[in-house]
N, CA, C, O and CB atoms as a CASP TS submission, in Angstrom:
PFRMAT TS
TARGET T0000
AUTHOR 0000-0000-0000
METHOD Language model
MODEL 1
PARENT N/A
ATOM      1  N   UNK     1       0.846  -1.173   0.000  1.00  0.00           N
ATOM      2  CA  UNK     1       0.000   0.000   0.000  1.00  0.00           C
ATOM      3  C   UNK     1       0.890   1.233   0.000  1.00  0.00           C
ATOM      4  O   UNK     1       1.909   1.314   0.686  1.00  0.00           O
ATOM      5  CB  UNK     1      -0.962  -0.001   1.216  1.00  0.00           C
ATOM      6  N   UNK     2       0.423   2.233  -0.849  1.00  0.00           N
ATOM      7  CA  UNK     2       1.383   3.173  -1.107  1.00  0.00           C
ATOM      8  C   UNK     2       0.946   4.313   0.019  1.00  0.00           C
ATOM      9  O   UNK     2      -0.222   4.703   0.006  1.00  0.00           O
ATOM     10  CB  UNK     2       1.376   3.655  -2.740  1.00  0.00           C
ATOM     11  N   UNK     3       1.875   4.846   0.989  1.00  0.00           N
ATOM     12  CA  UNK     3       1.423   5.979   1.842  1.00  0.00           C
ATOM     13  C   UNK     3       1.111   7.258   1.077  1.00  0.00           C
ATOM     14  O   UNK     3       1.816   7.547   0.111  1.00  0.00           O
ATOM     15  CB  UNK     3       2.476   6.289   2.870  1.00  0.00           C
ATOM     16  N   UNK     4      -0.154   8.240   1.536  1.00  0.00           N
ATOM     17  CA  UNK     4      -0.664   8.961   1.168  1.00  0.00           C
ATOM     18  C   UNK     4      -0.773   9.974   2.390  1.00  0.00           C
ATOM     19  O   UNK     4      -0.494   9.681   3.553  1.00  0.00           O
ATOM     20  CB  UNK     4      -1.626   8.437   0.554  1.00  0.00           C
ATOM     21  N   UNK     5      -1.236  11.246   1.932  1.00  0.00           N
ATOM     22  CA  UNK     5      -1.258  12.005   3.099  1.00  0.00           C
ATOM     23  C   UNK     5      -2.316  11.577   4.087  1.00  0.00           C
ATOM     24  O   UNK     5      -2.225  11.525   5.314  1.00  0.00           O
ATOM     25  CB  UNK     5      -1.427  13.375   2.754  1.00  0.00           C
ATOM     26  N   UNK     6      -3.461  11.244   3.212  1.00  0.00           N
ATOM     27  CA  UNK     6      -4.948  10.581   3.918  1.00  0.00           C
ATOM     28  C   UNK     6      -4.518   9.763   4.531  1.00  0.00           C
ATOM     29  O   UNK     6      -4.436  10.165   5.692  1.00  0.00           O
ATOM     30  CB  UNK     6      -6.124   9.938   3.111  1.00  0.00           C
ATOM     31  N   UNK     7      -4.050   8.446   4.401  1.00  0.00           N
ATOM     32  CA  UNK     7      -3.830   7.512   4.971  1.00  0.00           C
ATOM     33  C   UNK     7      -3.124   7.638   6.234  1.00  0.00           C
ATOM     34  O   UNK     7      -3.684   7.229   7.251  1.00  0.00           O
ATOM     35  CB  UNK     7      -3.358   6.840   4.210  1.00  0.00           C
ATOM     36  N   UNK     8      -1.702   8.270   6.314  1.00  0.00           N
ATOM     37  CA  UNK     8      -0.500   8.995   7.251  1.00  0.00           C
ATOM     38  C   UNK     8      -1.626   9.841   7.933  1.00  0.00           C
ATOM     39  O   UNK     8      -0.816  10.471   8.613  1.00  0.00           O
ATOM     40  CB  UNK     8       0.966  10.042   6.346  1.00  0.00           C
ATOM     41  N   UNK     9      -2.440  10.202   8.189  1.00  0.00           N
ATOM     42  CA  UNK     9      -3.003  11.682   8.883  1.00  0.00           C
ATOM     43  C   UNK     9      -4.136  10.700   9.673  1.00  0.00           C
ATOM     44  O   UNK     9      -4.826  11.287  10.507  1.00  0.00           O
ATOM     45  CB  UNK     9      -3.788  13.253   7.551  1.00  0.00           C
ATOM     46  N   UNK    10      -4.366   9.361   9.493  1.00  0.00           N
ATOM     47  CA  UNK    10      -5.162   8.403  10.574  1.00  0.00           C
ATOM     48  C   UNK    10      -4.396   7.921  11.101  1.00  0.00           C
ATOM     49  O   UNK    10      -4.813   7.847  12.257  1.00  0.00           O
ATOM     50  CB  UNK    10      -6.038   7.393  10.252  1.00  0.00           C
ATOM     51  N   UNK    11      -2.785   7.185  11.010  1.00  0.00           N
ATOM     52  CA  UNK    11      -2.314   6.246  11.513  1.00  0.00           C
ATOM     53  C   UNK    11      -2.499   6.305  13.142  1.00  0.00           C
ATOM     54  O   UNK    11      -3.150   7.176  13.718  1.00  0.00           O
ATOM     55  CB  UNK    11      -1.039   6.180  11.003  1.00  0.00           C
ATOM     56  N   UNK    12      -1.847   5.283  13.745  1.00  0.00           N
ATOM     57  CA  UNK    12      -1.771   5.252  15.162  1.00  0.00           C
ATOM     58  C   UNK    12       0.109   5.058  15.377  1.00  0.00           C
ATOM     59  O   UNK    12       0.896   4.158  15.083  1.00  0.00           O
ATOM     60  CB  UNK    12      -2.899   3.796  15.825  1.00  0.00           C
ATOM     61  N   UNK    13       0.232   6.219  15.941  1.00  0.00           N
ATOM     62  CA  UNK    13       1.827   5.670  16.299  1.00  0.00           C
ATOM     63  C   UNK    13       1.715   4.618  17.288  1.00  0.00           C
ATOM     64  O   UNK    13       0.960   4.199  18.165  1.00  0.00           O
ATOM     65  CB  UNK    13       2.892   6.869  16.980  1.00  0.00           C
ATOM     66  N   UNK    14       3.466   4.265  16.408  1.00  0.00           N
ATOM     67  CA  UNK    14       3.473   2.825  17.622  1.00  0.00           C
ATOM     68  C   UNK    14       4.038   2.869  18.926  1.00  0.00           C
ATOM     69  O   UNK    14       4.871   3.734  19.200  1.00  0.00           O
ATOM     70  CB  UNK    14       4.299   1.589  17.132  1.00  0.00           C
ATOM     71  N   UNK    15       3.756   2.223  19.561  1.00  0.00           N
ATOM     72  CA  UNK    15       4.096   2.438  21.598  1.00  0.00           C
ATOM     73  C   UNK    15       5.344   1.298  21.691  1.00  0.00           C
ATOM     74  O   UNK    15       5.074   0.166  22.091  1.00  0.00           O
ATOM     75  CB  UNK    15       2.249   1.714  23.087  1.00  0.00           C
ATOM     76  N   UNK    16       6.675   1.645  21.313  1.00  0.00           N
ATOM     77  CA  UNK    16       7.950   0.756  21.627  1.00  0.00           C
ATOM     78  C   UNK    16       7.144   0.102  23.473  1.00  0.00           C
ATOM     79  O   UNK    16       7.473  -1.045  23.779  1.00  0.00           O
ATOM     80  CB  UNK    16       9.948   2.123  21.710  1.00  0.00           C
ATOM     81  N   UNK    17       6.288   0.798  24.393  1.00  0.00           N
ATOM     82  CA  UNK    17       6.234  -0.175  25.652  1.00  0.00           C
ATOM     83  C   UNK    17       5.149  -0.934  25.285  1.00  0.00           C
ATOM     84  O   UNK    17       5.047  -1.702  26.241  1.00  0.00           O
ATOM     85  CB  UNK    17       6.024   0.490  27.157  1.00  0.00           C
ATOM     86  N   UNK    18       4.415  -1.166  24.636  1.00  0.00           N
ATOM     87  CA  UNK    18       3.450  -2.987  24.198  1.00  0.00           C
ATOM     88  C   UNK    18       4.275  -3.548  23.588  1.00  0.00           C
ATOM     89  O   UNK    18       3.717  -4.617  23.342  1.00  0.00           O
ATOM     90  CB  UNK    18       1.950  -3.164  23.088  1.00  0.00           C
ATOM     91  N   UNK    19       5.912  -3.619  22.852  1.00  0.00           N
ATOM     92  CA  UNK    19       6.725  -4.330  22.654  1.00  0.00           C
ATOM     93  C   UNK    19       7.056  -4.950  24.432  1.00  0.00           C
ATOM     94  O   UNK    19       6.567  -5.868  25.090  1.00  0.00           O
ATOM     95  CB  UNK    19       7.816  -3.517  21.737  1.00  0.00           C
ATOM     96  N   UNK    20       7.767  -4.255  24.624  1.00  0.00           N
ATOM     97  CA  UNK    20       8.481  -4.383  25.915  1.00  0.00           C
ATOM     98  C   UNK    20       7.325  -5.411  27.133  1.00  0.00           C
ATOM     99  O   UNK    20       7.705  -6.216  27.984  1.00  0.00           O
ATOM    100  CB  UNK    20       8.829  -2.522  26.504  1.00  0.00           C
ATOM    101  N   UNK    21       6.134  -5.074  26.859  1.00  0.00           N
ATOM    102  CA  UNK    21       5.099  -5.815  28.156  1.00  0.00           C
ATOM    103  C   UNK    21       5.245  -7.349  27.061  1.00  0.00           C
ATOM    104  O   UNK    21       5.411  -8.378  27.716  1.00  0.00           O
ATOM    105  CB  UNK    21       2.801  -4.856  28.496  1.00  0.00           C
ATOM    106  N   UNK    22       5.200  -7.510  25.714  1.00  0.00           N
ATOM    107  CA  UNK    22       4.961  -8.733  25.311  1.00  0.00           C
ATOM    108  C   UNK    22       5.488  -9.457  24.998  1.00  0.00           C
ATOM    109  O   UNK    22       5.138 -10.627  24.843  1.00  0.00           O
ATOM    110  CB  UNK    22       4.487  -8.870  24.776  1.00  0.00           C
ATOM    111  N   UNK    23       6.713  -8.875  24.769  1.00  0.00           N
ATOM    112  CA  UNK    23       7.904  -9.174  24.189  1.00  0.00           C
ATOM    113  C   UNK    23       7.958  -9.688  22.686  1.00  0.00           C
ATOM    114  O   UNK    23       8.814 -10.363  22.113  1.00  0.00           O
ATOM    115  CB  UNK    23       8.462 -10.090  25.020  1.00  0.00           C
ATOM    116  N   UNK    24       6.995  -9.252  22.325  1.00  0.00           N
ATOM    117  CA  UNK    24       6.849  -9.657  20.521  1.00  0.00           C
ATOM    118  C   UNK    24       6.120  -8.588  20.076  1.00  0.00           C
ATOM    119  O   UNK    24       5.145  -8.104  20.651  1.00  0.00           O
ATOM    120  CB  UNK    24       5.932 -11.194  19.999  1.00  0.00           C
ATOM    121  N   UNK    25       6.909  -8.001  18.403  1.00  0.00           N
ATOM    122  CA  UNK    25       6.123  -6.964  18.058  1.00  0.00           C
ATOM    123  C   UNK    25       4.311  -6.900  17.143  1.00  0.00           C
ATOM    124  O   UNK    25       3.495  -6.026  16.853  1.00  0.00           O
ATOM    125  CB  UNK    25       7.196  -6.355  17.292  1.00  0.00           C
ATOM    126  N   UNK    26       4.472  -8.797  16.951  1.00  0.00           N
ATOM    127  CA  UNK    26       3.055  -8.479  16.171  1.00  0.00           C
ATOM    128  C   UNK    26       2.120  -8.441  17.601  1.00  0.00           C
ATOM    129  O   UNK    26       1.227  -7.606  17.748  1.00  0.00           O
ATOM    130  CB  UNK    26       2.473  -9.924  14.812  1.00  0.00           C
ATOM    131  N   UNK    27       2.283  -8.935  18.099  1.00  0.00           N
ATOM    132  CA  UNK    27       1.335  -9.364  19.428  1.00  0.00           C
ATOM    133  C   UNK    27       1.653  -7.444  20.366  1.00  0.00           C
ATOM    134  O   UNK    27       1.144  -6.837  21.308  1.00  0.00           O
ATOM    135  CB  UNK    27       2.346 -11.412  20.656  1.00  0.00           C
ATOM    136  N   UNK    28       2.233  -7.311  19.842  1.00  0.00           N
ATOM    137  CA  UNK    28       2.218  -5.609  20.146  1.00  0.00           C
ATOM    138  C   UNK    28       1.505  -4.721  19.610  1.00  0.00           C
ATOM    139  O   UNK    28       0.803  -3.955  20.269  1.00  0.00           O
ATOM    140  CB  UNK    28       3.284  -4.990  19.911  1.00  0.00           C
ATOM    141  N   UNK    29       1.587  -4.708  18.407  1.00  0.00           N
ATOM    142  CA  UNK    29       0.817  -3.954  17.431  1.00  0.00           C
ATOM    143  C   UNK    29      -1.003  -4.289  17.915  1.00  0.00           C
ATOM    144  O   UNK    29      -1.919  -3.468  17.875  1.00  0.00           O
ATOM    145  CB  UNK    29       1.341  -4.598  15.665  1.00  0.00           C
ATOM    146  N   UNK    30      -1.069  -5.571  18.297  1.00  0.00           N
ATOM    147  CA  UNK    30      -2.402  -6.144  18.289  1.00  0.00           C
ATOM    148  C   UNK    30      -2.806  -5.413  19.747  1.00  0.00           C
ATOM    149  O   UNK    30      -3.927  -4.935  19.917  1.00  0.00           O
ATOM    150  CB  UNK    30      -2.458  -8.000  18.198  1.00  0.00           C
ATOM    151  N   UNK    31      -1.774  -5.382  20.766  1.00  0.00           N
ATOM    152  CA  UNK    31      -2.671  -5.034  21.863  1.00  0.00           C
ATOM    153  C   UNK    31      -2.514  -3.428  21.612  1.00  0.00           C
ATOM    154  O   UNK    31      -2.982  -2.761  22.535  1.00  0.00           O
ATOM    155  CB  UNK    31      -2.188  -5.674  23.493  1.00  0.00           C
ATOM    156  N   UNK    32      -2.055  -2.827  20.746  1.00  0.00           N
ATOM    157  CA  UNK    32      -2.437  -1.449  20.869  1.00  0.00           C
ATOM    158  C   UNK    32      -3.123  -1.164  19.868  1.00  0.00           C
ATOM    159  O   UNK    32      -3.204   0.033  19.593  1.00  0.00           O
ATOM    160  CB  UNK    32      -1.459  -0.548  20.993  1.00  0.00           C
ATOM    161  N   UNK    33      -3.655  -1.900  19.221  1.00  0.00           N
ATOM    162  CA  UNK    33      -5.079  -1.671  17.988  1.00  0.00           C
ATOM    163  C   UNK    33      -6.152  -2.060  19.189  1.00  0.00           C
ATOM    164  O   UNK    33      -7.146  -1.375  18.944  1.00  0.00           O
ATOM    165  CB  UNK    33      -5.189  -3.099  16.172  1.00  0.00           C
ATOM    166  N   UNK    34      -6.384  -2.797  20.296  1.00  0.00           N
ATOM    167  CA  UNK    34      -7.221  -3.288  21.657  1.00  0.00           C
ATOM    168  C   UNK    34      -7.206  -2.299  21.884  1.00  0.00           C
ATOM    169  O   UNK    34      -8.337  -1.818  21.814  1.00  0.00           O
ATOM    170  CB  UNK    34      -6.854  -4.225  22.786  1.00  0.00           C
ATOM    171  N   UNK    35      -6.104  -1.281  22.289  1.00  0.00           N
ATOM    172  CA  UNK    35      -6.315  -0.286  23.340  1.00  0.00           C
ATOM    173  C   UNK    35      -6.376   1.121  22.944  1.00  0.00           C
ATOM    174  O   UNK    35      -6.302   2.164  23.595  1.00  0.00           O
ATOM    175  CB  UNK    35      -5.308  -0.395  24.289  1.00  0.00           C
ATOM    176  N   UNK    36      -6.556   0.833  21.518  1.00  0.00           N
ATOM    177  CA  UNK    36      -7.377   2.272  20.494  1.00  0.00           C
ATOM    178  C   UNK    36      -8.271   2.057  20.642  1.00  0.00           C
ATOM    179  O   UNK    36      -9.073   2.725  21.294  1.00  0.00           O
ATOM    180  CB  UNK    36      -7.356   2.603  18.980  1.00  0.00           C
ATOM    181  N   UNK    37      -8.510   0.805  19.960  1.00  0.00           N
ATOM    182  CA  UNK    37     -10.662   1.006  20.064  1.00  0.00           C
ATOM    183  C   UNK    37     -11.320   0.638  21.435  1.00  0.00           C
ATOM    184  O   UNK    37     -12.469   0.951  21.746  1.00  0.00           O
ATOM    185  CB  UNK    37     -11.711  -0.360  18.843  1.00  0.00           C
ATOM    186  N   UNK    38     -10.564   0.030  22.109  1.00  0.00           N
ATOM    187  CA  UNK    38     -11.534  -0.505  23.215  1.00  0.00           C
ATOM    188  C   UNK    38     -11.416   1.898  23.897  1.00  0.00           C
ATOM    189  O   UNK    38     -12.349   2.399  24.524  1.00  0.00           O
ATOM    190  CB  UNK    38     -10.386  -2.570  24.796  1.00  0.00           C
ATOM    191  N   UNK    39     -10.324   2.603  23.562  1.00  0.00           N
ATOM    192  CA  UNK    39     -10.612   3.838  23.920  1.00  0.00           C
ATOM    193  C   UNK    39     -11.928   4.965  23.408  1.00  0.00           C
ATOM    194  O   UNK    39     -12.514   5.919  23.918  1.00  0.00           O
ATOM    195  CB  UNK    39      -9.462   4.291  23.642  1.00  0.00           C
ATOM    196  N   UNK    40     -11.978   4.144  21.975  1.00  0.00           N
ATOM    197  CA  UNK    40     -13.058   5.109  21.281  1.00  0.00           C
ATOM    198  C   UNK    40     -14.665   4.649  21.065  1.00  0.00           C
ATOM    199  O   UNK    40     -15.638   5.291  20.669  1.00  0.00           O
ATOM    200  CB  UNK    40     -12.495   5.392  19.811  1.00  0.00           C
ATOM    201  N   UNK    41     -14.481   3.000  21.581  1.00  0.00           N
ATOM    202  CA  UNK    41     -16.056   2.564  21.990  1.00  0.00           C
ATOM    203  C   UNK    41     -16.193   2.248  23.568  1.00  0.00           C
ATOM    204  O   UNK    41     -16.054   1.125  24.052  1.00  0.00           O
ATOM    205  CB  UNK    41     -16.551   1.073  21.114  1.00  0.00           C
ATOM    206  N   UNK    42     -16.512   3.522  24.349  1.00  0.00           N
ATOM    207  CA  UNK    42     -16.473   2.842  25.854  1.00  0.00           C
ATOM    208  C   UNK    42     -17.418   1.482  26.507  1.00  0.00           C
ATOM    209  O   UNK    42     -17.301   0.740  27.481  1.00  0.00           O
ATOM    210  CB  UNK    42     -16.875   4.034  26.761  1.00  0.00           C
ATOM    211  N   UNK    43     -18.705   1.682  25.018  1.00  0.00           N
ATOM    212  CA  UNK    43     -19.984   0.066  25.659  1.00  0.00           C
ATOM    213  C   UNK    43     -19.193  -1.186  24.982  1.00  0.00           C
ATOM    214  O   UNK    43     -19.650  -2.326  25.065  1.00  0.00           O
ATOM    215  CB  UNK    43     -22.244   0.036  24.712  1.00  0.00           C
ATOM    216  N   UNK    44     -17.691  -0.828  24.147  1.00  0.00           N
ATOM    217  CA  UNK    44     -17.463  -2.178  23.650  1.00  0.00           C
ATOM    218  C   UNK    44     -17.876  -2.343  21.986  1.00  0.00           C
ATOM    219  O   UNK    44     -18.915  -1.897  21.499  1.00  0.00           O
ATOM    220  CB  UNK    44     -18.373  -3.197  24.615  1.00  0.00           C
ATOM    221  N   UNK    45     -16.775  -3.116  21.208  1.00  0.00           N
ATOM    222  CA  UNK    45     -16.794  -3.418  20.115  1.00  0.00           C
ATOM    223  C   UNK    45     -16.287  -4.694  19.690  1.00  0.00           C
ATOM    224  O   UNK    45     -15.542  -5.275  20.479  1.00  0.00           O
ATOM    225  CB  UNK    45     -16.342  -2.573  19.620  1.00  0.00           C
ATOM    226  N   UNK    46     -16.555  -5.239  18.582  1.00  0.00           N
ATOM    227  CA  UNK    46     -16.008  -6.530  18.509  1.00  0.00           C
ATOM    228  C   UNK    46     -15.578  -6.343  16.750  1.00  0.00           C
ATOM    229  O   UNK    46     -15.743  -5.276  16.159  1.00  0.00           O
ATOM    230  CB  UNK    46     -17.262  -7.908  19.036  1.00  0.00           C
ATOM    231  N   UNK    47     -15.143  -7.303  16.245  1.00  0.00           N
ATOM    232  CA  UNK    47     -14.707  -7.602  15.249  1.00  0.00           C
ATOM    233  C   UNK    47     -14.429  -9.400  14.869  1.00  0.00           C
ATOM    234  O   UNK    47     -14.018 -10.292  15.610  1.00  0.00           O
ATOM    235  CB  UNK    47     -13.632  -6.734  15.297  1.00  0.00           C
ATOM    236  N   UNK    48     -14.845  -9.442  13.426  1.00  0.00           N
ATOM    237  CA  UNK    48     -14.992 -11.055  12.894  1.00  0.00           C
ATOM    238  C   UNK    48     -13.964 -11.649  12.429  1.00  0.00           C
ATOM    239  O   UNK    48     -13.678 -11.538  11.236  1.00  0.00           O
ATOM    240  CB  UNK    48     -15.885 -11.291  11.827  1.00  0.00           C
ATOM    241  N   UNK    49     -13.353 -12.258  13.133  1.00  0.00           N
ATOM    242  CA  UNK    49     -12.774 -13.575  13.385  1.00  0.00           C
ATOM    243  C   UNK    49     -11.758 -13.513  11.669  1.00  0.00           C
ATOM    244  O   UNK    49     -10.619 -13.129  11.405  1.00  0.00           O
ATOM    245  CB  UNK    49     -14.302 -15.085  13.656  1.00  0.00           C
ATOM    246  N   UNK    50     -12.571 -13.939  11.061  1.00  0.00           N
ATOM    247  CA  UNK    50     -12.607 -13.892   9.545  1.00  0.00           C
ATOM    248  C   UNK    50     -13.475 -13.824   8.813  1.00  0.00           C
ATOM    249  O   UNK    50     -14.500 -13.775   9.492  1.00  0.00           O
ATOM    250  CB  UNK    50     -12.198 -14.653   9.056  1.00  0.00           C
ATOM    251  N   UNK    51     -13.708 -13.789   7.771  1.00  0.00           N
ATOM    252  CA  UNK    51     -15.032 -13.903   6.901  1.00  0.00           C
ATOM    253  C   UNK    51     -16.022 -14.869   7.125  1.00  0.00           C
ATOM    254  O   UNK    51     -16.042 -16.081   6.909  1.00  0.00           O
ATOM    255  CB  UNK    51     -14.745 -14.120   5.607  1.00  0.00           C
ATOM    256  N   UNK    52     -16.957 -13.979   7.671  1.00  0.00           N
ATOM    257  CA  UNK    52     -18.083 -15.253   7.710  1.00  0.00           C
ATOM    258  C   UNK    52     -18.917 -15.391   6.886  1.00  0.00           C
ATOM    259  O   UNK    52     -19.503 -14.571   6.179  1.00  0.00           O
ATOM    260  CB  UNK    52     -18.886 -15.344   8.707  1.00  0.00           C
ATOM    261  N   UNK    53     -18.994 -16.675   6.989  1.00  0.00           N
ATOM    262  CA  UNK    53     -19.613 -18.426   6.164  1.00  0.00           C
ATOM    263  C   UNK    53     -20.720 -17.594   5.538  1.00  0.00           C
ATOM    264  O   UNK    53     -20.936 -17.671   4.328  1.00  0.00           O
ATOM    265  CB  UNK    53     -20.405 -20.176   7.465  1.00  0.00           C
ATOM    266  N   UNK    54     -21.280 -16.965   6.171  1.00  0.00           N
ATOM    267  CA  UNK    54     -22.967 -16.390   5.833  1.00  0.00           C
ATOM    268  C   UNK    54     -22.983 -14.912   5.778  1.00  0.00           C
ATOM    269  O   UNK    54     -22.360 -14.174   6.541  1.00  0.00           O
ATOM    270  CB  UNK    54     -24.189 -16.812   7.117  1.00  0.00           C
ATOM    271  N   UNK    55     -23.948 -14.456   4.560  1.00  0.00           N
ATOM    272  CA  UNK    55     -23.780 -12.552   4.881  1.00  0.00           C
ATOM    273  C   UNK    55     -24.335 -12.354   6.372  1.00  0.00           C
ATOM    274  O   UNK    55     -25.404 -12.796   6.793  1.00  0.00           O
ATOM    275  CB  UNK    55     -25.001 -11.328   3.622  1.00  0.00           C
ATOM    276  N   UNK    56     -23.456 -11.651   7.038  1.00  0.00           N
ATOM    277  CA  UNK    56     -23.904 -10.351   7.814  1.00  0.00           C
ATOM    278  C   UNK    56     -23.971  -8.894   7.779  1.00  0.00           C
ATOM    279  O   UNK    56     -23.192  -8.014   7.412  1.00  0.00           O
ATOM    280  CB  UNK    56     -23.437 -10.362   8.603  1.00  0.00           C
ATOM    281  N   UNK    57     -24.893  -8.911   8.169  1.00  0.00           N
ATOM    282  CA  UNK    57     -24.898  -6.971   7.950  1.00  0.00           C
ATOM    283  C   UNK    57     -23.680  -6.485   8.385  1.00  0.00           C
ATOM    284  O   UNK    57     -22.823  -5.925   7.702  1.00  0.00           O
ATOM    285  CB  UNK    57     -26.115  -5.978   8.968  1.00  0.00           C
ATOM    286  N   UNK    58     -23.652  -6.782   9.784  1.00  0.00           N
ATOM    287  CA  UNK    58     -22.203  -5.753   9.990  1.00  0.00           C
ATOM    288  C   UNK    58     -20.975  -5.917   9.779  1.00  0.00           C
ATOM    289  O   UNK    58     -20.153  -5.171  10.311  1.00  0.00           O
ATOM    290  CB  UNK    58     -21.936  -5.405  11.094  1.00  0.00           C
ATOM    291  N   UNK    59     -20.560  -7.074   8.841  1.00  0.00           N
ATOM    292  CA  UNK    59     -19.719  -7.358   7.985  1.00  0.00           C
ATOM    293  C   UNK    59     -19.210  -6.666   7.251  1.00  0.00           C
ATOM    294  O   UNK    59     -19.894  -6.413   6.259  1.00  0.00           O
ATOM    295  CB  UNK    59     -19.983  -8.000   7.472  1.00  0.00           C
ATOM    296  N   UNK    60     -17.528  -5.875   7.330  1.00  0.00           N
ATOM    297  CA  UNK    60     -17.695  -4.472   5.788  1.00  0.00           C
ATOM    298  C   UNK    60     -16.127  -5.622   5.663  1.00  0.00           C
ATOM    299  O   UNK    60     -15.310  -6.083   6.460  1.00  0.00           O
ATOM    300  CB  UNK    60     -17.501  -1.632   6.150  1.00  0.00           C
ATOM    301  N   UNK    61     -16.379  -5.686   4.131  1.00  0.00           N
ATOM    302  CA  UNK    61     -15.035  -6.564   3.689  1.00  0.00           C
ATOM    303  C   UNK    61     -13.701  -6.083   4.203  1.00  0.00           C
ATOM    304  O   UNK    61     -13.723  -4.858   4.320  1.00  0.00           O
ATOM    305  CB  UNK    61     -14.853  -6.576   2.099  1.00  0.00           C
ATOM    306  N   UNK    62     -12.480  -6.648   4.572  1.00  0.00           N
ATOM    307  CA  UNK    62     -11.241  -6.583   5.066  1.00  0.00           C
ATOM    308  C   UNK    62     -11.147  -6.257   6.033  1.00  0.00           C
ATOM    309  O   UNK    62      -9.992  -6.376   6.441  1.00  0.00           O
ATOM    310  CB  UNK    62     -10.531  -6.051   4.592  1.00  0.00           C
ATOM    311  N   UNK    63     -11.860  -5.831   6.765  1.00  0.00           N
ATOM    312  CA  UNK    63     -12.028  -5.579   8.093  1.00  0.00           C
ATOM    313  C   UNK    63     -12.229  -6.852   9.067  1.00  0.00           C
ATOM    314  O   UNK    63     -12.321  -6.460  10.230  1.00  0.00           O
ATOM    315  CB  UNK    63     -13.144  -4.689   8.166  1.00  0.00           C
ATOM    316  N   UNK    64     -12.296  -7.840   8.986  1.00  0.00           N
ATOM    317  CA  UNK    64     -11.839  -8.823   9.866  1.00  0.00           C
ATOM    318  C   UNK    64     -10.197  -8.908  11.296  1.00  0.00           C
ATOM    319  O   UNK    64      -9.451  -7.967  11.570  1.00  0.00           O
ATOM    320  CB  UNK    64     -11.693  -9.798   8.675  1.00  0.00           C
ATOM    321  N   UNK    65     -10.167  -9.773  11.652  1.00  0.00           N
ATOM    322  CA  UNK    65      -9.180  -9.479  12.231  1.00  0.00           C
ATOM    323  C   UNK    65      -7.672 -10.617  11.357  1.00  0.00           C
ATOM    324  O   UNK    65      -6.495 -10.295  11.516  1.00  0.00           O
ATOM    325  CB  UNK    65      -9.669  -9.708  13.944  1.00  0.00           C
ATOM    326  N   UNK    66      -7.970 -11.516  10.749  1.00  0.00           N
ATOM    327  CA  UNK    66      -6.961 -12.146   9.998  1.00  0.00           C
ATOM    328  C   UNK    66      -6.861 -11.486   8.391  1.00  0.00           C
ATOM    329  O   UNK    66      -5.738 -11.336   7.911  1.00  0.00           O
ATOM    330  CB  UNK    66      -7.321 -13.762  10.015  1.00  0.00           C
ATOM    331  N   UNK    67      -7.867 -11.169   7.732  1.00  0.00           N
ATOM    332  CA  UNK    67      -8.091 -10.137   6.624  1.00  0.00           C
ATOM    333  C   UNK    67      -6.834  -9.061   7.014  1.00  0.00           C
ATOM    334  O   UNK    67      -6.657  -8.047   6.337  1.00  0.00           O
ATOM    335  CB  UNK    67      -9.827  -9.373   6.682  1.00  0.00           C
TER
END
């Protein structure tokens, strides 16, 4: 994916200390994508697994968590 200003002007910088608590950087990245959104939905949000088997409405393509 080619960086754009749009794109660069959402990112989330990364927190070198969720390296340091996990000691691995994908499993880092993951708990601070947790601790963005679990900040910007306080009743809670979820996200699908992978593509599911059957349409759902609140399904928006690539947005899964292995996608």
């Amino acid at each position: 994916m080619q960086a754009t200003a749009q794109n660069l002007s959402i990112s989330i910088p990364y927190c070198p200390c969720f390296q340091e608590i996990t000691g691995n950087l994908t499993t880092a990245i993951v708990l601070q994508q947790l601790e963005y959104w679990s900040s910007r939905y306080h009743a809670g949000f979820y996200k699908f697994l992978s593509i599911p088997a059957k349409h759902h409405p609140s399904y928006r393509c690539n947005n899964s968590w292995t996608e």
